[in-house]
C-alpha positions in Angstrom: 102.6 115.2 164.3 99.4 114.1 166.5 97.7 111.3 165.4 94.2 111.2 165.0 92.2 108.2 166.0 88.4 107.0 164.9 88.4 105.9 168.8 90.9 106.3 171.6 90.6 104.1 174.6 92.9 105.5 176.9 94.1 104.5 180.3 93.0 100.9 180.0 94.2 97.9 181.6 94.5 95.2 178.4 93.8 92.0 179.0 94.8 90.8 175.3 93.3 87.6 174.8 96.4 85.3 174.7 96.5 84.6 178.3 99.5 86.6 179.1 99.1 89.1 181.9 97.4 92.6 182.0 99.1 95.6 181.1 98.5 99.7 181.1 98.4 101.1 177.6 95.8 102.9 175.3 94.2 101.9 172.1 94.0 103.7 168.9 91.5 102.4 165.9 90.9 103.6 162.7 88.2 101.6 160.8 88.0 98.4 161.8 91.3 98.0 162.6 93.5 98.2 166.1 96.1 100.4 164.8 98.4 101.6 167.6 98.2 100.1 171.5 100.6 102.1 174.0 100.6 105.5 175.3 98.9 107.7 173.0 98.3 110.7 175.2 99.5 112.5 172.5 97.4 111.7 170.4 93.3 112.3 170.5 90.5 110.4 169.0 87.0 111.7 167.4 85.5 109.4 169.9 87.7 109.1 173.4 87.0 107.1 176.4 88.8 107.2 179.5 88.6 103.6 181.4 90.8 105.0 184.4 92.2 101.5 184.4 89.2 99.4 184.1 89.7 96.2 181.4 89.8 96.3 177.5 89.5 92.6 176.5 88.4 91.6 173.1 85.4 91.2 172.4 84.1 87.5 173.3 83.3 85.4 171.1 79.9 82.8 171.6 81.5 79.2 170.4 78.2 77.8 170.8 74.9 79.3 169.5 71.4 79.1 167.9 71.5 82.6 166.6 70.5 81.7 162.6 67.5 83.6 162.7 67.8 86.0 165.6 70.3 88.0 163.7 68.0 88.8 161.0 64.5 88.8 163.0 66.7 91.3 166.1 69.7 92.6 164.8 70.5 94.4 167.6 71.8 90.9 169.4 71.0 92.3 172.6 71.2 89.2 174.5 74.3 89.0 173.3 76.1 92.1 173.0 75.0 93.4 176.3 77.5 90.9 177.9 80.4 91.7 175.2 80.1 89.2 172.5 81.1 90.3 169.4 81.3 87.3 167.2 78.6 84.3 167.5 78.8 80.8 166.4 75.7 79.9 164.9 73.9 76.7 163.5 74.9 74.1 165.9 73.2 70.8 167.3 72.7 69.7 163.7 70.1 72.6 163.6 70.6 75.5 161.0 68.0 77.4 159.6 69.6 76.8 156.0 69.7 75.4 153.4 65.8 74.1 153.1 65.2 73.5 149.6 61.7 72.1 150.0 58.8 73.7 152.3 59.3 72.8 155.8 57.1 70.3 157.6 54.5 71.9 159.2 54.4 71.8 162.5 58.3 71.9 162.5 60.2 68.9 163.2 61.9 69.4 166.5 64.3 70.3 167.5 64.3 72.9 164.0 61.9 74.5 166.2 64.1 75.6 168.6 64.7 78.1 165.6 61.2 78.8 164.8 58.1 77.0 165.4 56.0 78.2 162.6 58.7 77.7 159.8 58.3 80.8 158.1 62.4 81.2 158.4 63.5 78.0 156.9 62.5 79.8 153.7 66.8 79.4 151.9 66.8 76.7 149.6 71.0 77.0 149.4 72.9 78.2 152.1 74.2 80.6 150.2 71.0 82.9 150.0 71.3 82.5 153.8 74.4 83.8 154.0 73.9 86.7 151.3 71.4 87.9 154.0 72.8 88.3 156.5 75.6 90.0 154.2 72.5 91.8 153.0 71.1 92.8 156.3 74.3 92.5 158.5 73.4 92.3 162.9 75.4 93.7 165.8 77.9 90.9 165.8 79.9 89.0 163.8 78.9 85.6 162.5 80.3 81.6 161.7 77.7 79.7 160.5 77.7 75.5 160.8 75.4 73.6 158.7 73.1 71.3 160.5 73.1 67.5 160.3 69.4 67.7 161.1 68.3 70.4 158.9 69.8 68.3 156.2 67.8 65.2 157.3 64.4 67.1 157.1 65.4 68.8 154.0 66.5 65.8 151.9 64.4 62.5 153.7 61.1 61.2 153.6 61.3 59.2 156.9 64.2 60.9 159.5 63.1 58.1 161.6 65.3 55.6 159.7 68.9 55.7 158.2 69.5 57.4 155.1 69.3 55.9 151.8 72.8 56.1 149.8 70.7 58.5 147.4 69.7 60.5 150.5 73.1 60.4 151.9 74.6 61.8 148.2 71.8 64.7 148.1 73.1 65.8 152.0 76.8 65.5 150.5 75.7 67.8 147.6 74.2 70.2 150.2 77.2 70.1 152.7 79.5 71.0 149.5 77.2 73.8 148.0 77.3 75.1 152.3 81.2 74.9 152.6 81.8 76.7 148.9 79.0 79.4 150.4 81.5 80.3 153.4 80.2 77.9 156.2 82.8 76.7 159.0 81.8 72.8 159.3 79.3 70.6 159.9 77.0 70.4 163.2 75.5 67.3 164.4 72.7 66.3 166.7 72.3 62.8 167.5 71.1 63.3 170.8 67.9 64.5 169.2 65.1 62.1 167.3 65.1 62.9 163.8 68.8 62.3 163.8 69.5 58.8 166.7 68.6 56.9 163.9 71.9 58.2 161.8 74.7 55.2 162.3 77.8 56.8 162.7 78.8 55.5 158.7 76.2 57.9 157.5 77.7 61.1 159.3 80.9 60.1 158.2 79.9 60.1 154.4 77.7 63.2 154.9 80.7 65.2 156.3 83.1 63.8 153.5 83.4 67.4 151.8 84.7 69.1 155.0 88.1 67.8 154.7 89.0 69.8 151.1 87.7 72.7 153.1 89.2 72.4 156.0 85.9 72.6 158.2 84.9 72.0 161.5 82.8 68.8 162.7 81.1 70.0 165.9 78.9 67.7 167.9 75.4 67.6 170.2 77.1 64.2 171.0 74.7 61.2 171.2 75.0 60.6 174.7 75.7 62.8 177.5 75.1 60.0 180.6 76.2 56.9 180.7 77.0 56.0 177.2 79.2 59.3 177.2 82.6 57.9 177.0 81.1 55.5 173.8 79.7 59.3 172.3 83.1 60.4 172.4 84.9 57.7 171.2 82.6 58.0 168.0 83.2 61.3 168.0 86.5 61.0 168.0 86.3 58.0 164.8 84.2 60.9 162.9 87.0 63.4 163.0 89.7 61.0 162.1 87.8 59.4 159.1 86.4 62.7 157.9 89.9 63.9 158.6 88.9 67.0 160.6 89.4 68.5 163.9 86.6 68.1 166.1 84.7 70.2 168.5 82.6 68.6 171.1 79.8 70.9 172.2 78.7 72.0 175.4 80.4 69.4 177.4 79.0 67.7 180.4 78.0 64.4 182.0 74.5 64.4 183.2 71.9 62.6 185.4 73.0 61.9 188.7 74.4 58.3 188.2 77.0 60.1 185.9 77.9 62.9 188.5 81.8 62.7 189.2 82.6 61.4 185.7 84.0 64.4 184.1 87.3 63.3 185.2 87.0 60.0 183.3 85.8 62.4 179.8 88.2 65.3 180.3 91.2 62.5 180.7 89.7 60.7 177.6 89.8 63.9 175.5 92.8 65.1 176.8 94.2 61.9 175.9 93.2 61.5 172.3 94.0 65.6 171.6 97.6 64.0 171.8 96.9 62.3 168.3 94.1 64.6 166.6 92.6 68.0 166.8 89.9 68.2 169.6 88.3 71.3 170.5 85.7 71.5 173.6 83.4 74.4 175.1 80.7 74.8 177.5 78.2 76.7 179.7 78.7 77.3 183.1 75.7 76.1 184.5 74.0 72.9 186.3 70.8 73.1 183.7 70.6 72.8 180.3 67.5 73.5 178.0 65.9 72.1 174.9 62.8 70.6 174.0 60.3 69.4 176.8 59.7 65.9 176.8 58.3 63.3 179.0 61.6 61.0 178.9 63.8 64.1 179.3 61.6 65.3 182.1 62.4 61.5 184.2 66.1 62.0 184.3 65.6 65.6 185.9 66.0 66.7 189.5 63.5 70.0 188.3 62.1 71.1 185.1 60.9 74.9 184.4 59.0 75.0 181.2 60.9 78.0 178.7 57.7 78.0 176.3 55.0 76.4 175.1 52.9 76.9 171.9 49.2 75.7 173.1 49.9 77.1 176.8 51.7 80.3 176.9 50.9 81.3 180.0 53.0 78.7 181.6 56.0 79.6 180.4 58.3 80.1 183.2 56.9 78.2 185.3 58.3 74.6 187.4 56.8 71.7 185.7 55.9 70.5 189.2 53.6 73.5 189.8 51.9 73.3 186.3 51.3 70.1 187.1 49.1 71.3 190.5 47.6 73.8 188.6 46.0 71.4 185.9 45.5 68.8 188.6 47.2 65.9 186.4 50.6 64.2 186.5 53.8 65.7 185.4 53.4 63.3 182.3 50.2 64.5 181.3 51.0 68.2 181.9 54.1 67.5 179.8 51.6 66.3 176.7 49.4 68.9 177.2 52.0 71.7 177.1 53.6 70.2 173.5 55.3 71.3 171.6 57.4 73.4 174.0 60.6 74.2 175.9 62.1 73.2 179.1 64.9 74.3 181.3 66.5 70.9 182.5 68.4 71.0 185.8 70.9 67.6 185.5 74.4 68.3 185.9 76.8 68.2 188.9 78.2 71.9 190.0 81.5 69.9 190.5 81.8 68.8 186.8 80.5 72.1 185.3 83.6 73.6 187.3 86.4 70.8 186.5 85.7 71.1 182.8 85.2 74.8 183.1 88.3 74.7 184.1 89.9 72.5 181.9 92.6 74.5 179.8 91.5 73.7 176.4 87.9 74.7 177.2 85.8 77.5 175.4 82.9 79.3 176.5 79.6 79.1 174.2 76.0 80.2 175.6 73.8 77.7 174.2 71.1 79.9 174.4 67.8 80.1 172.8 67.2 83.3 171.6 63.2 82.7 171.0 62.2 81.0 174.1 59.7 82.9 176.2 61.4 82.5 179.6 64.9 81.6 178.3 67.6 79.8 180.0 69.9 82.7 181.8 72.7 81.3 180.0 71.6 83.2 176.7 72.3 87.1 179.0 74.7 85.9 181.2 77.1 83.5 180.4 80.4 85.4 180.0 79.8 87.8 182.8 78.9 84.6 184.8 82.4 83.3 183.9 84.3 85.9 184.4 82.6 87.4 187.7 81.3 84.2 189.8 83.5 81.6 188.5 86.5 83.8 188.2 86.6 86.6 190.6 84.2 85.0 193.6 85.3 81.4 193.4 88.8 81.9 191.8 88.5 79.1 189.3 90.9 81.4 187.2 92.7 84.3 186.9 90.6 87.3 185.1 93.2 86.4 181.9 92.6 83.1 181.4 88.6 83.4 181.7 89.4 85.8 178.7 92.1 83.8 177.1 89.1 81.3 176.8 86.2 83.3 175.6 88.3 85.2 173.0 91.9 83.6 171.7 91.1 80.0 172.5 88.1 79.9 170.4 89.5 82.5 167.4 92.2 80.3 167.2 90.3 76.9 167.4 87.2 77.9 165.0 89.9 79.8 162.7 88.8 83.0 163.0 91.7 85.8 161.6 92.7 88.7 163.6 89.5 88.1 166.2 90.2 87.0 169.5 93.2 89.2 170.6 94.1 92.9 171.0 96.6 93.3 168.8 98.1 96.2 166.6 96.7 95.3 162.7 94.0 93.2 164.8 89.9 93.5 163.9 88.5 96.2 166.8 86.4 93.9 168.2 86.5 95.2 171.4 84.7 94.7 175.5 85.2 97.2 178.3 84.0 96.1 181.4 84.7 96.7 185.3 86.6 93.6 186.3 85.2 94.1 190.1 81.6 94.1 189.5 80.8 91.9 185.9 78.7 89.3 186.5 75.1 88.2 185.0 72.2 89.6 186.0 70.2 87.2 184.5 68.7 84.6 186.7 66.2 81.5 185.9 63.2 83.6 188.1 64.3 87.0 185.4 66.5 85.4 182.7 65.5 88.2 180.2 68.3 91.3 182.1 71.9 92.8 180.7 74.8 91.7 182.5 76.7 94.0 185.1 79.9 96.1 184.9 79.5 96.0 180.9 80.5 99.9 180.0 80.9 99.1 175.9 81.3 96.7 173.2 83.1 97.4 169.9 82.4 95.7 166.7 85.2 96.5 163.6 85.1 99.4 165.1 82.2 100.8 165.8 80.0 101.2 169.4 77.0 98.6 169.6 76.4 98.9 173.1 77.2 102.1 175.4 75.2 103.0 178.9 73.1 99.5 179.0 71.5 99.8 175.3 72.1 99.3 172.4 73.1 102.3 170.0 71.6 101.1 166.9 75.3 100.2 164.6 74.5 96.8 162.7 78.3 96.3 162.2 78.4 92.6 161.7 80.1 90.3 159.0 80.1 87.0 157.9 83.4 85.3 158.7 85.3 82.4 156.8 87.5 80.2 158.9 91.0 80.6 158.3 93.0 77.6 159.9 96.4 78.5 160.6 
């Protein structure tokens, strides 16, 4: 009898997300579900498309994002989508845009304003209404959501710029409990960022107490990147083992050109200390990061392009150096003038961002910023940028272990059931893309463009991006982690 598919992928070349080699087959789905994978010509689907051998890789999924709000405010997740995510990772850095049960400071406390600058989104006193909508109004992709250290710290203290009292530290315990009972993952933290240096490591610890019964994730905006790195990751690493979690350190890198070369020294530290506890790492393959502009950020830079700026639009875009011509003052002065704003930071060693690319435990994540005004390029291109310059033009890896780390790596280390792999009984989350052209298009002179060689992204099942737009399907759930 012939079988009768939602969707028939036929004549694909799987790349299954488990690192194992590519093989010919087609793909049958019925709801959200992979249900047959071999040859099906027998067989027909409602929908059919014919990839004459190009890939079928699971869809990718974003380990590291700030996507809280753009899911709700543009739930077509075009930036991400268009370059075959499926599933993001959201509230990380310490910043999540829930729970706020008092009315945020106004203007918002970097870095929540990374989120939103006028604080009309931090409107979810528990974390639970947060999640009920995006239940409610579900996006393109899937979703994990972290609760932020940070948001916590505004939410629940009268001066961030000082430890928390031990009543404090109880009402962020009670918030990280009601958070993890809701359906978050785990805990972010950012102690790289003001309203959170002033945290001693004690009170992170006790915050993050209620992960353990829930098996969460402690993922980290480490305090130091440069040359207090190694000590960042040794207190990582005392976190996870006192909180008695596994650990994820986010967006790895060593930065400012004293540092250059020392990935070698952190990747054998980590690899090192994975022997006796779970460690989890990603990253995004790039020499710049971004975040908020600031004079003493803007010193350890080789060049800074401003992303946005609230009193100065019009700059955004544009190299602090030129701003700084244009208003005829030094960098310094530009840099007050243009506050509060963004900046593309340019920091890291090409070297480094290739060894621990490399790395085999290594995940991908974007760390883009969905609501800058000239964004990073990381936010449209960082898969394709993976899988086409690092992996086909440079050979860093083969085509199945750039997927292997964008899609069973990270299901399996965030706990995420049936994602991450083509698999019969498997979600169908799903990528196609031409494995000789994918690549980003996005650049830092147009960082706003859909990646190449994308033909179609599937979410449980249904089409969210065909022919280089969206087509409108708002399949997206919440997911729960599921350790194995």
């Amino acid at each position: 009898m012939q079988k009768i598919f939602d969707l028939l992928i036929r004549n694909a070349s799987i790349v299954d997300g488990t690192g194992a080699p590519r093989f010919n087959g087609d793909i049958g789905i019925l709801g959200d579900r992979i249900i047959r994978i071999g040859d099906l010509s027998a067989s027909r689907g409602e929908l059919e498309i014919d990839l004459a051998g190009r890939i079928a890789a699971p869809g990718f999924i974003d380990s590291h994002t700030h996507d809280d709000r753009i899911m709700l405010s543009s739930p077509d997740m075009a930036p991400k989508v268009s370059q075959g995510v499926t599933t993001v990772i959201g509230g990380n850095c310490g910043v999540s845009l829930a729970p706020m049960p008092r009315p945020i400071p106004n203007p918002v406390t970097p870095p929540l304003n990374l989120l939103d600058d006028h604080g009309s989104w931090f409107h979810f006193p528990t974390f639970a209404s947060y999640l009920d909508e995006l239940r409610a109004h579900p996006a393109a992709t899937n979703c994990a959501m972290l609760v932020g250290h940070t948001t916590l710290r505004v939410a629940t203290m009268s001066d961030v710029s000082k430890p928390a009292s031990s009543t404090e530290i109880a009402a962020m315990r009670e918030l990280v409990l009601e958070a993890m009972q809701a359906g978050a993952i785990g805990v972010s933290t950012g102690l790289f960022y003001e309203p959170a240096i002033a945290a001693p490591t004690e009170e992170v610890i006790e915050v993050c107490s209620p992960l353990k019964q829930f098996k969460g994730l402690f993922c980290t905006h480490m305090r130091n990147e440069a040359d207090h790195v190694i000590d960042s990751l040794e207190e990582s690493f005392r976190i996870g083992r006192e909180v008695g979690v596994p650990i994820v350190i986010s967006h790895h890198k060593v930065t400012e050109k004293a540092n250059h070369g020392r990935s070698t020294e952190t990747l054998a530290l980590i690899e090192k200390n994975m022997a006796t506890q779970p460690i989890c790492l990603d990253c995004y393959p790039y020499t710049a990061g971004s975040t908020i502009l600031s004079v003493d950020r803007v010193a350890t830079s080789v060049r800074v392009i401003v992303s946005w700026s609230k009193p100065l639009p019009e700059y955004a875009g544009q190299d602090l150096t030129v701003i700084a011509q244009k208003m005829n003052c030094s960098q310094e002065e530009a840099v007050k003038r243009l506050l509060p704003a963004g900046a593309i930071y340019f920091k890291m060693d090409e070297a480094d961002v290739q060894r621990i690319l490399k790395f085999d435990q290594t995940m991908i994540g974007s760390d883009g910023l969905p609501h800058d005004a000239s964004p990073h390029p990381r936010l449209w291109g960082s898969f394709p940028r993976v899988l086409g310059h690092y992996g086909r033009l440079l050979g860093l890896f083969p085509l199945e272990t750039a997927v292997y780390k964008m899609t069973g790596l990270t299901a399996k280390n965030f706990g995420l059931k049936d994602r991450g792999v083509l698999r019969e009984g498997a979600y169908a989350d799903l990528t196609l893309f031409d494995a000789d052209t994918v690549d980003e298009a996005a650049t830092y002179s147009t960082p706003i463009a859909p990646a190449r060689g994308i033909e179609a992204v599937i979410v449980n099942g249904a089409m969210v991006w065909r022919d280089g737009k969206s087509t409108g399907a708002r399949p997206g759930r919440v997911l729960q982690r599921e350790p194995a």
